[in-house]
C-alpha positions in Angstrom: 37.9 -3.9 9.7 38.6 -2.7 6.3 36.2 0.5 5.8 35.8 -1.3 2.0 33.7 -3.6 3.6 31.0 -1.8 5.7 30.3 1.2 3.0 27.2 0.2 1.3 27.9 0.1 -2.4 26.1 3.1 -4.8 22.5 1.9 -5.9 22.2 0.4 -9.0 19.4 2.1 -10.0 19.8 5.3 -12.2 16.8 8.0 -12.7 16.1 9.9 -15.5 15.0 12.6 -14.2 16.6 15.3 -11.7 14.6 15.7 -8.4 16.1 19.0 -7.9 14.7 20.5 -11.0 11.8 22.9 -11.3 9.0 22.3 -13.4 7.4 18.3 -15.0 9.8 15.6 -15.8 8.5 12.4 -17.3 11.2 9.5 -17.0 12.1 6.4 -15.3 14.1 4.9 -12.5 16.4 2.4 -14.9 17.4 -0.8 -13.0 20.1 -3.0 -14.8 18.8 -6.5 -15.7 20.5 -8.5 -17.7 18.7 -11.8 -18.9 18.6 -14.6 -22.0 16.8 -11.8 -23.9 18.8 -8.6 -23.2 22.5 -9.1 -22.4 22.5 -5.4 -21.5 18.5 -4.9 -20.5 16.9 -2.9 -17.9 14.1 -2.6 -15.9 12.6 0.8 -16.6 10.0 2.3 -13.2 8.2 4.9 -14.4 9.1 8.0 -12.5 7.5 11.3 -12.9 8.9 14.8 -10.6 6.8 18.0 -10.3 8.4 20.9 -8.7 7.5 24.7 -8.2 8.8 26.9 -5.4 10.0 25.5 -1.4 7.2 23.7 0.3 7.4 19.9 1.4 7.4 17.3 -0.9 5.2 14.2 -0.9 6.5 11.0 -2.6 3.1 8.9 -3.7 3.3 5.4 -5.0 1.6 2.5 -6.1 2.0 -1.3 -7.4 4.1 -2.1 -4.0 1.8 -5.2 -4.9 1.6 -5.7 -8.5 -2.2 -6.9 -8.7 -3.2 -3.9 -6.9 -4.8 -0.9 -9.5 -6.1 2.2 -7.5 -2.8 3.8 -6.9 -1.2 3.6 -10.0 -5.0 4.6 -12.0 -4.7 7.7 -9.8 -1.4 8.0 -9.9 -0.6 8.3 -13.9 -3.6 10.5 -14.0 -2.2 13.0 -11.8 1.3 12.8 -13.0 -0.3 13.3 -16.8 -3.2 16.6 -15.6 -1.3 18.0 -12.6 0.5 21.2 -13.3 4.0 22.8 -11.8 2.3 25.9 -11.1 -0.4 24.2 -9.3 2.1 23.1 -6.3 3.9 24.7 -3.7 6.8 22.1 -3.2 7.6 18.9 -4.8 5.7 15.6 -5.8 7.8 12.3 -6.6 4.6 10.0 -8.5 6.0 6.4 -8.6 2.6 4.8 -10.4 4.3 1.1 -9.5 6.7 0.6 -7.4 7.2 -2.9 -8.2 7.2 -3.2 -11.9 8.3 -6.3 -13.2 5.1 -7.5 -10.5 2.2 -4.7 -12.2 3.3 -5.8 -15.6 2.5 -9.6 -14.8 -0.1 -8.9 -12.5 0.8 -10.6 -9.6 1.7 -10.0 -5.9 5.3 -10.7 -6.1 8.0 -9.9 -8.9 8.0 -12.9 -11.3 12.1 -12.4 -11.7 12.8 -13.5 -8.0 9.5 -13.7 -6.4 10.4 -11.0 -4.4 7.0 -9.3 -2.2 8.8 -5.4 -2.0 6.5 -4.6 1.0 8.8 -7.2 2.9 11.8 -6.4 1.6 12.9 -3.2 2.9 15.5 -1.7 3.6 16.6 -3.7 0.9 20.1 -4.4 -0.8 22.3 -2.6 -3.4 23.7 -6.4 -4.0 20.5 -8.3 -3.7 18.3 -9.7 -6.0 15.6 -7.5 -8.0 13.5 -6.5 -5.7 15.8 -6.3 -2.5 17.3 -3.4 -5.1 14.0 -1.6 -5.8 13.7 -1.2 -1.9 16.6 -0.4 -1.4 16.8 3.0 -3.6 13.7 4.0 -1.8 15.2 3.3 1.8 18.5 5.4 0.5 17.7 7.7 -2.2 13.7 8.6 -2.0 12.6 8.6 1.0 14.9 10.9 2.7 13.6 13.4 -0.1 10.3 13.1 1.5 8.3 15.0 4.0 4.7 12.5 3.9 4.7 9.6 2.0 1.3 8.2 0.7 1.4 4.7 -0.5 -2.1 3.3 -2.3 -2.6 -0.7 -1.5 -6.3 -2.7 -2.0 -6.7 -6.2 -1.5 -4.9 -7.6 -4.5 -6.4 -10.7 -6.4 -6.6 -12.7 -2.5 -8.3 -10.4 -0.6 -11.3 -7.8 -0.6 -11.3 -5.0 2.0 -13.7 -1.9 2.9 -12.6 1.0 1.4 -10.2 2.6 4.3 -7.4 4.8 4.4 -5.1 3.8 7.3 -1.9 4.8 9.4 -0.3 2.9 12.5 0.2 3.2 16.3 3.2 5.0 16.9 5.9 5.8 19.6 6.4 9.0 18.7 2.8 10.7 19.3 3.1 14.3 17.7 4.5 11.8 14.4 1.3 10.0 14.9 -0.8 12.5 15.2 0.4 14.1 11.7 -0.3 10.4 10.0 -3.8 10.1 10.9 -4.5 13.7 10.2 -3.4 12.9 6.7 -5.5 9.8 6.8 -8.5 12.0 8.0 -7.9 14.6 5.1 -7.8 11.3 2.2 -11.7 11.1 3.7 -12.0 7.7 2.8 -15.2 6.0 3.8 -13.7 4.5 6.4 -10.2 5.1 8.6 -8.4 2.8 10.4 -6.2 3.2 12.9 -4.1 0.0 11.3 -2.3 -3.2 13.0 -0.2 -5.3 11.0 0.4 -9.1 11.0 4.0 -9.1 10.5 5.3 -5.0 10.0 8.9 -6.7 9.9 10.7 -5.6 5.9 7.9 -3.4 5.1 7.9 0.3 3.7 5.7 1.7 6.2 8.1 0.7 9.1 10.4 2.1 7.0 9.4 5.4 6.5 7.6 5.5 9.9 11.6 5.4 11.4 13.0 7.6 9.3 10.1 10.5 10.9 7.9 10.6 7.8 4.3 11.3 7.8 2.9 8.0 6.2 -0.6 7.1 5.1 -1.5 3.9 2.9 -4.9 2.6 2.0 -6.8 -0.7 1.7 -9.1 -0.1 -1.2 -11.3 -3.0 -1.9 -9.7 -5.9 -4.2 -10.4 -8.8 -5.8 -7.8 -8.4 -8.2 -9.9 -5.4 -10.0 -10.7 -2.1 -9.8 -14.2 -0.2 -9.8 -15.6 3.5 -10.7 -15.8 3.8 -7.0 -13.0 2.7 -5.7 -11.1 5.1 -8.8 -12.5 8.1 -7.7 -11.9 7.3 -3.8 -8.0 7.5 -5.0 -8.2 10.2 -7.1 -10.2 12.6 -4.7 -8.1 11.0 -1.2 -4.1 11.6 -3.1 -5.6 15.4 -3.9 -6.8 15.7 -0.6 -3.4 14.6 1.3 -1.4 17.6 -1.1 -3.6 20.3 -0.3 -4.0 19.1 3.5 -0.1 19.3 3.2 0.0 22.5 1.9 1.6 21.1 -2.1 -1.6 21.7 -3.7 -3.8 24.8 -3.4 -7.6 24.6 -2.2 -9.3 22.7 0.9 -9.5 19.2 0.9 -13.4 17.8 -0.5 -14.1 16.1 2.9 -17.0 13.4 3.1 -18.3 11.1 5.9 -15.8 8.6 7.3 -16.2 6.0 9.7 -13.4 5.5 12.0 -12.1 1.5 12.9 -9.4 0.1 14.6 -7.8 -3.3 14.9 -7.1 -3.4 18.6 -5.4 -7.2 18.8 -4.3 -9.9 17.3 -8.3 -11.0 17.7 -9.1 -9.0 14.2 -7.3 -11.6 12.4 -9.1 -15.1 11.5 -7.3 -17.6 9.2 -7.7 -20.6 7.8 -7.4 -24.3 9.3 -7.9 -25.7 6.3 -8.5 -26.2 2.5 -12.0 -25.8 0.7 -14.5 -23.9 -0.9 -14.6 -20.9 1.0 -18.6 -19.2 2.0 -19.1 -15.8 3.5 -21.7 -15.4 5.9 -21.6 -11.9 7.0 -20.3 -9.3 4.1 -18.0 -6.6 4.1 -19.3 -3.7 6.4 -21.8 -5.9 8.4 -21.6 -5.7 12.1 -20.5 -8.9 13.8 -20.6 -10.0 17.6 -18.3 -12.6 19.3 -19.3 -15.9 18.9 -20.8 -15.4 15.7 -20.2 -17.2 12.6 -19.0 -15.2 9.7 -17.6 -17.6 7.0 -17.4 -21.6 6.3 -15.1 -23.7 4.7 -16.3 -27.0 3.0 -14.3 -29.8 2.4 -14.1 -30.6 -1.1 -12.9 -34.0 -1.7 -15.9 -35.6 -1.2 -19.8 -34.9 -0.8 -21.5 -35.9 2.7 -18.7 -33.3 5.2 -19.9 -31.0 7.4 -18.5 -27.7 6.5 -15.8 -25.9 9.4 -17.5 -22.7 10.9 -15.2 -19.7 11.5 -16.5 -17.3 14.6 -15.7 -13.4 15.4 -13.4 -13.0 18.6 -15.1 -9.5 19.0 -17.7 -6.9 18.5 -17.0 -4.7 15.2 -17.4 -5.0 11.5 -16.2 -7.4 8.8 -13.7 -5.4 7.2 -11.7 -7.8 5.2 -12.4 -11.5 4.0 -10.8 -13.9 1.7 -11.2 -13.8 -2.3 -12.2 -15.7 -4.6 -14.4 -18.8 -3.6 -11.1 -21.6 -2.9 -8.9 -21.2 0.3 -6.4 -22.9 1.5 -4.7 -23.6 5.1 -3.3 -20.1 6.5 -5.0 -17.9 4.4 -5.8 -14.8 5.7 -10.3 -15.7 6.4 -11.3 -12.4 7.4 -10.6 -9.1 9.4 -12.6 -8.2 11.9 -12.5 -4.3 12.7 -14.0 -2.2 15.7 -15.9 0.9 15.4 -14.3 3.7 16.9 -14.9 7.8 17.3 -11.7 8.6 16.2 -7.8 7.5 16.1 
């Protein structure tokens, strides 16, 4: 086979800024996009490097999900107040990953529609996103020794406040991830299963060895003094845990959960008006009803109850009020002493 054809081509994506150099660089990651508007355009990621000395280096992001706001409020508010001599290491602060998706607002990229938390590793050739994944897969992550990546609910889901990481093969690997996710001191922790883990970044950086933590904080498609200040105090936590940033972590009470089974996960059988009957952080016992759909098309339909499969908490649930058929319901959570 001619070797031509099974060398990856160069990413298209340029930075700005040299990850090698000491001190604060400001700049972007500039994607080529050429459209009706911009014969020559690009797509310009906001990038920002801070170096100072030899420790690890943590790459942090935000906006994998464009409706999603903790990470990158956090995020440009660190890369704007945090100072070079401050660290011991280096900190790559991607506010939003996905841009073209945090500048509409929406969960996807509305170029090609692309979700980037599916489409790792990505493609040099592919579409928009395909290439945004695939200069992380290639080019950031192997810069990075932990890897924290902010996610909440989005405008389709509302969640407990939790810092999560996953089950792993490699135990001494896990181990590292939820002692990270026990220094973010979140309100809650969850040792995290995923519907589908197949194309996302986790599983990406999980096999290349990196320490990974994400988050699930709150939703709705907003953003809230609390939820703010979770993100600001967890990311500053995780670099002085790792050793980047000086001082002890500001640890408060967390309540460790776990989604054990495919059980946790309750979806939708059909359309309507969606009603919660338990809320968020309310325990919940098998059997028992936690939300209702009611049909809509006419008046005089009973609604369709939706049950727990197990004992635990309501940690997730559906937003706003309309559903439809295979939504994601409702996550149900167990209470646990520890990962």
């Amino acid at each position: 086979m001619n070797s031509m054809n099974i060398v990856k081509r160069p990413s298209p994506l340029v930075p700005t800024v040299d990850f090698d150099r000491a001190g604060i660089q400001h700049g972007h990651l500039r994607l080529p996009w050429s459209r009706d508007d911009s014969a020559w355009g690009s797509i310009m990621i906001p990038v920002c490097v801070i170096k100072n000395g030899e420790g690890p280096t943590a790459l942090l992001t935000g906006a994998n999900h464009g409706d999603e706001y903790e990470g990158p409020v956090a995020l440009f508010d660190l890369a704007r107040t945090l100072k070079a001599e401050e660290i011991n290491g280096r900190i790559i602060i991607v506010p939003a990953m996905n841009y073209p998706a945090f500048q509409a607002g929406t969960r996807t990229s509305p170029i090609d529609k692309g979700n980037l938390n599916r489409s790792f590793p990505g493609r040099p050739d592919g579409g928009v996103t395909e290439k945004i994944a695939d200069h992380f897969t290639r080019h950031l992550l192997p810069l990075a020794d932990i890897v924290l990546d902010f996610h909440s609910g989005g405008r389709t889901l509302d969640f407990l406040p939790y810092a999560a990481a996953h089950a792993l093969a490699d135990k001494r690997q896990e181990k590292a991830c939820f002692d990270a996710v026990a220094a973010f001191s979140a309100p809650y922790s969850m040792r995290m299963s995923e519907i589908d883990a197949v194309g996302m970044y986790d599983t990406t950086a999980e096999e290349m060895g990196k320490v990974f933590v994400t988050t699930e904080l709150s939703g709705g498609g907003t953003i809230s003094v609390r939820t703010a200040s979770i993100a600001r105090r967890g990311v500053l936590n995780v670099l002085k845990q790792a050793g980047i940033v000086a001082g002890t972590p500001q640890i408060e009470a967390t309540q460790w959960l776990d989604m054990p089974s495919s059980d946790c996960f309750i979806f939708a059988e059909a359309d309507g008006l969606f009603e919660p009957i338990r809320d968020l952080g309310d325990t919940v016992a098998p059997g028992e009803v936690i939300a209702r759909i009611h049909p809509i098309g006419r008046t005089g339909s009973a609604p369709f109850d939706y049950r727990a499969a197990l004992d635990g908490v309501l940690a997730a649930r559906h937003f706003p009020g309309l559903i439809k058929t295979g939504d994601c319901l409702a996550v149900v959570a167990t209470l646990t002493a520890g990962p």
